[in-house]
N, C-alpha and C positions, 0 to 999 in steps of 0.2 A: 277585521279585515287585514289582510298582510298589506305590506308598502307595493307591491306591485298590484294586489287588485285596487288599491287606491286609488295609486299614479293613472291603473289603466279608467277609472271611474269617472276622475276630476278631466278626462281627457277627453271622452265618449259623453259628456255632461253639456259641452255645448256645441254650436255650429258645425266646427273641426271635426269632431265623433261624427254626425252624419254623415259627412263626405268620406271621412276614412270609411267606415261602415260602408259605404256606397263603393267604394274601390276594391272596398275586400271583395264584396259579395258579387263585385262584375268579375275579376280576377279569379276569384275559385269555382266560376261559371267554364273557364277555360280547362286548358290542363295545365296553367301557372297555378302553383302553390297561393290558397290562401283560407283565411281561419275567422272566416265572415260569421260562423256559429257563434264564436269564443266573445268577438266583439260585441256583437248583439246581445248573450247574453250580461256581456260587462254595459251596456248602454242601457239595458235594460236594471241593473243592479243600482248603477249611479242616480237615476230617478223611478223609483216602481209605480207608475203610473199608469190605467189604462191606455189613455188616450195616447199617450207619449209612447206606450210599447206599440201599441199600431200603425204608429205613423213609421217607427222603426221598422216592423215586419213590413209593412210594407212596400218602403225604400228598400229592403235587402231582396224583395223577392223580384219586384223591379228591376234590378240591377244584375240581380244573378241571371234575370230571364234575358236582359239585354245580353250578358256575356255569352247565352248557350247558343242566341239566335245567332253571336258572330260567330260562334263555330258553325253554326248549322252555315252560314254565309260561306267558311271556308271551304267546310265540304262540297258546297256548289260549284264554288268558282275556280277550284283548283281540282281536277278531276283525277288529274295523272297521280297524288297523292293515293297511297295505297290506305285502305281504312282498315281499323280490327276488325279482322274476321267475327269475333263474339258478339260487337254493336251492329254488326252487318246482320245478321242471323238474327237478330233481336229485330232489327226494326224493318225487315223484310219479312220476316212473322205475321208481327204484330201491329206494323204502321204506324201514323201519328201517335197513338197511346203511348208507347213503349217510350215515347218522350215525357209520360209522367213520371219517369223515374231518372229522369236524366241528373235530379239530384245527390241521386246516392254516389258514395264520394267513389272515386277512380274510375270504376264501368260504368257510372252516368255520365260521366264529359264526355265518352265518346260515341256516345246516341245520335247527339244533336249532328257531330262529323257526319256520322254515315246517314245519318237522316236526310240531311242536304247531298251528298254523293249521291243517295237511292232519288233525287229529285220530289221528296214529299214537298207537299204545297205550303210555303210561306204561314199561310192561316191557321191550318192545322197545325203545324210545329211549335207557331206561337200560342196555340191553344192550351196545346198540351203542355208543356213547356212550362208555361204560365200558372196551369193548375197545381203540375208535383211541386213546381219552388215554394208557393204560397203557402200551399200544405204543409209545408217541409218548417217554412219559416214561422205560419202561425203556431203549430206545433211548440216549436220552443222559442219563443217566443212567451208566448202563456206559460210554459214549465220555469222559464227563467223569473215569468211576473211572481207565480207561486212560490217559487226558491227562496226572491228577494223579501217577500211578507213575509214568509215563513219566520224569515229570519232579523226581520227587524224588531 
């Protein structure tokens, strides 16, 4: 291991790594910059543990689903905001679904905006929402568990 995935390991190793973890993955739910994958798999490296990588993916998807629903909230509340044309056309398409993909990095933060602009319902948003982060997070999640055995 280099001294930086170390530092990052023994950091992600107890309490502390949770809640960072929980801020990144509400924070890069937004369009603020953040690298809630990088940690999770560094939290996941620092203990390779079933149980302990699920309770991780699942605080990340958590958290990332709370940060898309406050965008989906902004695009509600704030109307006169103009939204991307590309998220508008996606989620007037497609509807609540097209928020399973609100993960993918740059053109999914802005689904959940226009989602809440186009007035989709609270329920479905959170549905969907909820499905692609989980997906997204158990995905690697389990690549990071396999990485860390791989290699111990």
């Amino acid at each position: 291991m280099t001294a930086l995935t170390e530092t990052l390991a023994s950091m992600l190793d107890g309490g502390a790594g949770l809640a960072a973890l929980c801020l990144s993955a509400f924070l890069s739910a937004t369009v603020l910059p953040g690298s809630s994958e990088a940690l999770l798999a560094a939290a996941v490296a620092a203990a390779p543990e079933t149980g302990r990588t699920v309770l991780l993916a699942a605080a990340a998807s958590v958290f990332n689903t709370l940060g898309s629903m406050t965008s989906w909230c902004i695009g509600r509340c704030f109307r006169q905001r103009a939204v991307e044309p590309g998220a508008l056309a996606r989620v007037q398409r497609w509807g609540a679904p097209a928020l399973f993909f609100a993960w993918v990095p740059v053109v999914g933060d802005m689904l959940p905006i226009a989602a809440g602009w186009l007035r989709i319902g609270f329920w479905p948003a959170l549905l969907w929402t909820a499905l692609g982060k989980s997906f997204r997070y158990a995905v690697l999640a389990w690549a990071a568990l396999q990485a860390a055995r791989a290699l111990a």
